[in-house]
N, C-alpha and C positions, 0 to 999 in steps of 0.2 A: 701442173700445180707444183709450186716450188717444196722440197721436202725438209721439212722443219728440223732443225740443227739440235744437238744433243746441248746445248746451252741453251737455248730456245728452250726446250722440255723440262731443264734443271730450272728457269725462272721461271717456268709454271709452278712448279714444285715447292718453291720458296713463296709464291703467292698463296698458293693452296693451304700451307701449313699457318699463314697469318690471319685466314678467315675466324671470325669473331666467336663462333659457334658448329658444332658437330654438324649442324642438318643444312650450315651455308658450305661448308666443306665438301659436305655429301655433293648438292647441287651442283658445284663447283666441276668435281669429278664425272657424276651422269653425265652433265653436260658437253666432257671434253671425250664421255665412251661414245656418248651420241653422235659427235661430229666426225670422230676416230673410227667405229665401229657399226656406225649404226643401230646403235642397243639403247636401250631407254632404260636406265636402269634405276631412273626414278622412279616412273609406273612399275616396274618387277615390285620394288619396294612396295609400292603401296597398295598392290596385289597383294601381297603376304600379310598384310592390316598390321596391326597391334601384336607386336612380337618381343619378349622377352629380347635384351642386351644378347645374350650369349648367343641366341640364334640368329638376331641383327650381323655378328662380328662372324658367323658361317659365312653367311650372305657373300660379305665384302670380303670374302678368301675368295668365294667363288669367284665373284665378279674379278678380282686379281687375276685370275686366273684365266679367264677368259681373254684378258687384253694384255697377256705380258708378253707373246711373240711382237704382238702389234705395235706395243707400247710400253717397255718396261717402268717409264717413269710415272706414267698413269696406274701400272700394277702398283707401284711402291704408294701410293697413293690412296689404293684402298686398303691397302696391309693397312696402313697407318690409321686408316678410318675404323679397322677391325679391333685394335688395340682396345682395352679396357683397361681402365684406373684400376678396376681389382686384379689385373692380369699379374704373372709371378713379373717383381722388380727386373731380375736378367732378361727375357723377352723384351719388356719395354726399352730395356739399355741399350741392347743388340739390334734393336730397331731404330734406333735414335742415332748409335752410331753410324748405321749402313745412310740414315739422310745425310745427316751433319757430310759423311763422305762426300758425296754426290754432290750439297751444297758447295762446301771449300773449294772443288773442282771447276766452278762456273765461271765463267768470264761477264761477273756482274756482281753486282749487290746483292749479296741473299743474310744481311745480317740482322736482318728483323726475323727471318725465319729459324736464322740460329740460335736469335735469344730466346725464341718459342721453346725451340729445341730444349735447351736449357733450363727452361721450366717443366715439361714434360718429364725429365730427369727428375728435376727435385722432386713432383709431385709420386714418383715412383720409389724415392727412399724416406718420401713421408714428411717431408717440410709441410706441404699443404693437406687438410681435408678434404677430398673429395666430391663426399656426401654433399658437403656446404655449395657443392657448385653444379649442381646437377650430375656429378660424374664426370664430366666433357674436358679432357682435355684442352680443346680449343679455347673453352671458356676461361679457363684457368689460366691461359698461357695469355689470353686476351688481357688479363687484368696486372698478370707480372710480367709481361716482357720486356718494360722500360725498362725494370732497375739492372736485369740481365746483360739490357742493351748498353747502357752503360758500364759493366764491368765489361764487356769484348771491346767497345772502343779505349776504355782505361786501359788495358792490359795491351802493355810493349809487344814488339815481338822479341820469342821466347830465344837468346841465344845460346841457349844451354845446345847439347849437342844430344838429337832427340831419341839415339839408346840410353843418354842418360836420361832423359826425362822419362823415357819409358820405364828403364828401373827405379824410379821412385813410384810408382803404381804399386798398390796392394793386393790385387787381382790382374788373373790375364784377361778375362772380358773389359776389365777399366781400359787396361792397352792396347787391348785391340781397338774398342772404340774408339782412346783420343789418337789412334795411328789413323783410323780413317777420316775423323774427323780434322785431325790437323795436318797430316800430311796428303792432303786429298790433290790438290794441285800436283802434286809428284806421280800419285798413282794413275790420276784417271777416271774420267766419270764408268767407262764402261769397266776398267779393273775394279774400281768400288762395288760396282751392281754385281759384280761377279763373287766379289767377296760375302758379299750379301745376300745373296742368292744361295753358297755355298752353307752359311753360316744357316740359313731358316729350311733350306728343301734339300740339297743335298745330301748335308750331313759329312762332308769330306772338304772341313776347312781349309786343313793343311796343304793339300793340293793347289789350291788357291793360292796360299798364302807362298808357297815356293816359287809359283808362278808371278809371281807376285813382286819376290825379290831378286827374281833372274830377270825381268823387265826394267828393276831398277837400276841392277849393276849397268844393264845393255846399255842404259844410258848414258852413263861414263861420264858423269859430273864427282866432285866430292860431296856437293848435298844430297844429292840422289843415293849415292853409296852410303852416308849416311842414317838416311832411313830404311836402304836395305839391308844393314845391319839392326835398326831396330826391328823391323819386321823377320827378322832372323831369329828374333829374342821369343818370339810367341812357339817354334819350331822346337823349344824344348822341353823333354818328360822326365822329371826327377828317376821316374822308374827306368831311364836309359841314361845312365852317364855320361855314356860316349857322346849324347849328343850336346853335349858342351862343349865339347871342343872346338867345331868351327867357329863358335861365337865368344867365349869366352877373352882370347886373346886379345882379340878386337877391342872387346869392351872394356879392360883394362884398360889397353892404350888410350883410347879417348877419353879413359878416368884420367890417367896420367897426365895428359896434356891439356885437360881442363883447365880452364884459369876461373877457380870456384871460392867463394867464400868460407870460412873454418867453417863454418854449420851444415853447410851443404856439402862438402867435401868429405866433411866426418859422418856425415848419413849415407852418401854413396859408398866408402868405403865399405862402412858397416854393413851393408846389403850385399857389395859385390861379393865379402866375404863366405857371403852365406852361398852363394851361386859356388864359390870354388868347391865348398864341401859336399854342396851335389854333384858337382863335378866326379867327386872321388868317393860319389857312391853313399851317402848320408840316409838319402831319402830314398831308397829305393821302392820301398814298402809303402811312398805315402800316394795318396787319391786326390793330393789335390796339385797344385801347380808352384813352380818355384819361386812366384810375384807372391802369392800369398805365403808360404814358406818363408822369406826373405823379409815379410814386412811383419808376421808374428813374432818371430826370432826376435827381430833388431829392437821390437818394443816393448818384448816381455810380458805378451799376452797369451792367449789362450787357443787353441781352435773352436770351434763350437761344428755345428752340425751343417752346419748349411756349406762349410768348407769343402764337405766331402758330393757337393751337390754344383759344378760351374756348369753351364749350359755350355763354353764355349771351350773346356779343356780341350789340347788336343788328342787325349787318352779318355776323354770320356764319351761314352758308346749311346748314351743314352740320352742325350739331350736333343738332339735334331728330333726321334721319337717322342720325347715330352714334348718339344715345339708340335710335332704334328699332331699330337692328341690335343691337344691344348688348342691346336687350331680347327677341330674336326678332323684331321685328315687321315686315311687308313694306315697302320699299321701291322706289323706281324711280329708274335713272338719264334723266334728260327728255333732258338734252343733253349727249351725249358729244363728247367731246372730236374724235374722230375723225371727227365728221362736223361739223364745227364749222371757220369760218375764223376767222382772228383779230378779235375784236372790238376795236369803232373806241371813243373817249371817249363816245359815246352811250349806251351800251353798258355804262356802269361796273355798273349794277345787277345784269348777268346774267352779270359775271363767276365769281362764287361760287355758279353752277348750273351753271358746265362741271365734268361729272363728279363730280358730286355724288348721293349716294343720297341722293332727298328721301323723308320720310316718306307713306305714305298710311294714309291714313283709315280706319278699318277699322268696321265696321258693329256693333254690338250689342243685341241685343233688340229686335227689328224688331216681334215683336205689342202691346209695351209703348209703342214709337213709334206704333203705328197706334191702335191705344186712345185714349189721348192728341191725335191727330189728327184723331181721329172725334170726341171731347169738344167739341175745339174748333171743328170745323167740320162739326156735325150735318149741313150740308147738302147738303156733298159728299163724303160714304161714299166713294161710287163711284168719284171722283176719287181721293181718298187712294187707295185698294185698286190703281187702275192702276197710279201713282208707285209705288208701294211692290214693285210685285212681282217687280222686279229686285233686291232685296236680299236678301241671305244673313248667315246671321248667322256671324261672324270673318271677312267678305269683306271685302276694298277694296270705299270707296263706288265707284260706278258708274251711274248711271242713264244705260239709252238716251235718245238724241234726245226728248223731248216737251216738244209745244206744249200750256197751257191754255188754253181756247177759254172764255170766257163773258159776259159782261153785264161794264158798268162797276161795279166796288165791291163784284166778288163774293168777294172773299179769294185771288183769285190771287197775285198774289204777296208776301200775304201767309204762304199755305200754303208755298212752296220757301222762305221766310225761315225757317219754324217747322220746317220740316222739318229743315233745314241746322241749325239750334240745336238741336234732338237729338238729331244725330247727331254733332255736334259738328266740323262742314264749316265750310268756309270760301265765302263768297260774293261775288260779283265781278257788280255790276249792269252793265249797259249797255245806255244807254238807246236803242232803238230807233228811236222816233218822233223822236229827235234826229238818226238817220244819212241821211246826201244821199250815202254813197259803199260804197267796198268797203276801208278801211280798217278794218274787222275782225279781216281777216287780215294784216294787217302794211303797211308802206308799203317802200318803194323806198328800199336803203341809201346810193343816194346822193343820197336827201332830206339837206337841211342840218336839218328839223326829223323825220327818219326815227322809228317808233315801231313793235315789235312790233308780234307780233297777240296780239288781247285774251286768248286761252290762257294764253300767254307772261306776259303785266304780272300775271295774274293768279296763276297758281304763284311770278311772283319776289316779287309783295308778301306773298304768305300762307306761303311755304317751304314747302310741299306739293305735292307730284306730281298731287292729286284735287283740286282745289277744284269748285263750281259755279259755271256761269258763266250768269247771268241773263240775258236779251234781252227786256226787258221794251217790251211796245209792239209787236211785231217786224212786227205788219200796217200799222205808222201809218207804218212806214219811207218814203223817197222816192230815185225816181233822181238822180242826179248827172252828170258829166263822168267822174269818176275811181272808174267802175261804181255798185254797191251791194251792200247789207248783204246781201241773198237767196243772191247767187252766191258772197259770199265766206264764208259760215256752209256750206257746201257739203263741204268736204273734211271738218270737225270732227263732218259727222253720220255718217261713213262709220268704221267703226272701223278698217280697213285702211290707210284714206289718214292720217287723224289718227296712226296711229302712227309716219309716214312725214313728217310734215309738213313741208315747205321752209321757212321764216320769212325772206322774202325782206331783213327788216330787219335780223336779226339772221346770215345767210348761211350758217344752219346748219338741219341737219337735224333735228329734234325728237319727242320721244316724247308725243305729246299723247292716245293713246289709253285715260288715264283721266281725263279728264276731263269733267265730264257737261253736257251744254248743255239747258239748260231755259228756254222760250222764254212767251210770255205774249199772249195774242191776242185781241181782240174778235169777229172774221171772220175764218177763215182761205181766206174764197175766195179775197184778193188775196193770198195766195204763189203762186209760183210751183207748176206742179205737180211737178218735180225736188225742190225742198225739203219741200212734204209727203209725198209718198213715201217720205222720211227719217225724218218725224216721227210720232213716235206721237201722236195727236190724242186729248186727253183732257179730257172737256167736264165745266167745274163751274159746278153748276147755281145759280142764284140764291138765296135765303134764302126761306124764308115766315113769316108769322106764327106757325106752330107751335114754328119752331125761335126765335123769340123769346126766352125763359125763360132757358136755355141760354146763348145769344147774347152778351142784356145783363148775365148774370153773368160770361162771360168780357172780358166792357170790363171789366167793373167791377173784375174782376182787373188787367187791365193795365194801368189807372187807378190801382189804388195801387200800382204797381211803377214807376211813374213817378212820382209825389206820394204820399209817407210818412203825409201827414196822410189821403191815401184809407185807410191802415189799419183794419179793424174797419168802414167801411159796411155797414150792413145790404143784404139784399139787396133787391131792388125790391118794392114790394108789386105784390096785384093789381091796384090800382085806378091805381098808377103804372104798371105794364106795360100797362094799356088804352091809356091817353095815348100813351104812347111807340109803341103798334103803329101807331095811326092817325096820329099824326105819319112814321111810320118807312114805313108804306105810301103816303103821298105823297110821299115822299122816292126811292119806286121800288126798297126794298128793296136797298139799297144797305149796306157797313159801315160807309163812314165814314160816312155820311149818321147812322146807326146811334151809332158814338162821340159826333159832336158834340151828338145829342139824349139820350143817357144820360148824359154830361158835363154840359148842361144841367140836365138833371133833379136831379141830384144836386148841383149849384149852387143850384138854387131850392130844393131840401129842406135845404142847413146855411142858407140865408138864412131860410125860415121857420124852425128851430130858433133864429136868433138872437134874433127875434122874439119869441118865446116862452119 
């Protein structure tokens, strides 16, 4: 069966959002989980009878959630059906953006579904009543989407140069939105789902969004460069000056070289002004974002409350948590307040985790992860099946305590990288063989250079309650003066004590009991035996020639997902997989050893093709 194109799926998408009414949409959807997945998730629905809106839009999380390895654009699909007219206006924004992106992206007409779009927005900042139309989106967007339609075909295209257009935004959620929605063709349908995906369950936009703009410079156009300069624009925090710097420059000169009308030239100025005086440290005290900072200033208005509240700031700790409460999904408070002492200026980062429900990670189709993990690592079954059988599927991730024990170059920690990317975790390496002490677990707060423990850096950089926290090396560790790494990984294997944790840096109490330690080891005789006790010991065995075949097709996969131009390599012949094994078994059956000779290989076969 021929497998459906991600443009294929985006003018599904754009169909689905034109349906005239919520319960043809609905249909629309069951019917494409039913031919996709096998689920009927029309019958689940009316199974559950007469149910209250708010538990309706559970529903359609879940069912998202079921089909978004299978189908992301089917997942996005029920999000959208989850949505509610009374939902907070930013959620609807930030939903609306992540389509419009997807849409812009497709190689088709999806402008009926934009002008929907379009209406979905206004009815979320109150143009339309609601009530009057049974609540339904669709409804709504059924009856206004001509006149919408008609302003997208009236409307030029925009040649302003689009960091300026992005500094005329009064919010960073507006920016970020019209970046995905108008620069969608540049990003990417699958960079957009990602941003989007980042932006609703992650909760680690910015990560996204970097990746984001190093995709675009790679492209080495001036348009492209372009809006990776405005997508640069979202990367900065009043409360960090310094980070103007990279962008500011820029966005001068393309002020400069504008050719703008008085009106528009004297409003850019006036904005960029305000960005120089963050620059030099203005705002460091404030809570909300420099787009809105910039468009107060320049108009002589006021803040109000809702300023200090953007779901999508990149300093705000608590918004991915309200998207997940707000959407059913579980949360955790790490560090409450009440056990907490006042933090010192060290400290600025973990201000916005006191008393914050951070989101956690929730698990999905654990045998479709293991499948997939067995694909790629034929040779440790055994391994995956251990790792994995702590998972439950609609759980918080979790993994106990374990250490992989095996040879150099056997895919250890490779496997907890690929594991965490399908599950969609967050990962916090920390290198082992680097540690001489026991500042793991935090230092002493009246260090002048004091630093959590790596728990802690790791929930405040990802904004999630579960992240994994990698200890890679953890046998090559060394003692110190000021202890070591063995004793102070001690409390974080224990589920009781981890949820009790002291953070002697930060002088609060802390809820660290989902967070999963996954450790990486050559020989675990030199731990301690208190810390294996802890650990669940799980040995991944080496590669063989057999699992070869397999192997070098999955380089070969990762090879083109790194270099574009690997797209389309044929796969290895026989008579190249012979080379390669006897090369690769003096190598000691190693992977990279494996990468660098399959990368070879595939270098000397386009240079004989040149040849020829």
């Amino acid at each position: 069966m021929r497998q459906e194109t991600v443009d294929e799926k985006t003018l599904w998408l754009a169909a689905f959002l034109c349906m005239p009414r919520w319960r043809a949409a609905f249909r629309m959807a069951s019917d494409r989980m039913k031919k996709d997945a096998g689920y009927d998730a029309s019958e689940a629905l009316q199974e559950a009878g007469t149910i209250p809106i708010a538990e309706r839009s559970r529903i359609m999380i879940q069912f998202a959630h079921m089909c978004r390895e299978l189908n992301p654009v089917l997942a996005l699909a029920f999000e959208m059906l989850a949505l509610r007219t009374t939902d907070d206006a930013k959620m609807i924004h930030s939903a609306v953006a992540g389509a419009n992106g997807l849409l812009c992206s497709a190689d088709g007409d999806t402008s009926q579904a934009r002008a929907c779009l379009r209406v979905w927005d206004d009815c979320a900042r109150g143009k339309y009543d609601p009530a009057a139309y049974s609540k339904d989106f669709f409804e709504i967007a059924d009856i206004y989407w001509s006149g919408e339609m008609q302003r997208i075909v009236a409307s030029p295209k925009d040649p302003m140069h689009p960091a300026l257009r992005a500094l005329t935004k009064g919010r960073w959620d507006d920016a970020f939105g019209w970046l995905l929605a108008e620069g969608g063709e540049h990003v990417g349908a699958e960079r957009a789902q990602a941003l989007l995906d980042a932006v609703r369950e992650r909760g680690y936009v910015q990560t996204e969004i970097r990746e984001t703009i190093e995709h675009l410079y790679a492209v080495g156009t001036p348009s492209a460069g372009g809006w990776a300069l405005a997508w640069s624009m979202l990367t900065i925090d009043p409360a960090k000056p310094d980070t103007f710097s990279p962008v500011l420059p820029q966005l001068q000169y393309a002020l400069d070289s504008a050719e703008l009308d008085e009106n528009a030239d004297a409003e850019l100025r006036a904005r960029i002004r305000i960005w120089w005086r963050g620059a030099e440290g203005e705002w460091t005290d404030s809570l909300t974002s420099i787009f809105r900072i910039s468009d107060v200033e320049t108009r002589d208005a006021s803040y109000d409350r809702e300023d200090e509240d953007l779901p999508l700031e990149p300093r705000t700790t608590t918004t991915s948590g309200e998207l997940a409460q707000a959407l059913g999904l579980p949360t955790l408070v790490v560090m409450p307040s009440a056990r907490a002492t006042k933090l010192n200026n060290f400290h600025a980062a973990y201000k916005d985790v006191v008393d914050a429900a951070l989101p956690l990670v929730v698990v999905h189709d654990v045998s479709s992860i293991r499948a997939a993990l067995h694909r790629e690592f034929p040779h440790a079954t055994a391994a995956v099946d251990l790792v994995l059988r702590d998972l439950r599927d609609g759980k918080p991730l979790r993994l106990k305590p374990v250490c992989l024990v095996g040879a150099p170059g056997c895919g250890k920690s490779r496997l907890v990288r690929r594991l965490a990317d399908m599950l969609r975790a967050f990962v916090y390496r920390f290198d082992g063989a680097a540690s001489t002490d026991g500042h793991f677990g935090g230092t002493s707060k009246a260090w002048g250079n004091t630093e959590a423990s790596v728990p802690m850096r790791a929930i405040a950089q990802s904004r999630i309650a579960n992240p994994v926290v990698l200890v890679d090396e953890i046998d090559k560790a060394s003692d110190g003066r000021n202890g070591r790494l063995f004793d102070s990984l001690l409390p974080f294997c224990d589920l009781e004590t981890a949820a009790r944790y002291r953070d002697q840096s930060l002088d609060a109490e802390v809820d660290l009991s989902a967070v999963s330690v996954v450790a990486t080891a050559n020989d675990v005789s030199k731990l301690p035996a208190a810390l294996r006790d802890r650990l669940r010991i799980v040995r991944v065995s080496s590669p063989t020639l057999q699992h070869l075949p397999q192997l070098a097709a999955q380089v070969i996969k990762d090879l083109a997902i790194e270099d574009e131009a690997r797209h389309g390599d044929a796969l290895l012949a026989v008579d190249e997989l012979a080379v390669i094994g006897r090369a690769w078994a003096k190598a000691g059956f190693s992977m990279r050893a494996l990468q660098k000779i399959v990368s070879a290989t595939l270098e000397a076969r386009d240079s004989y093709a040149m040849r020829h």
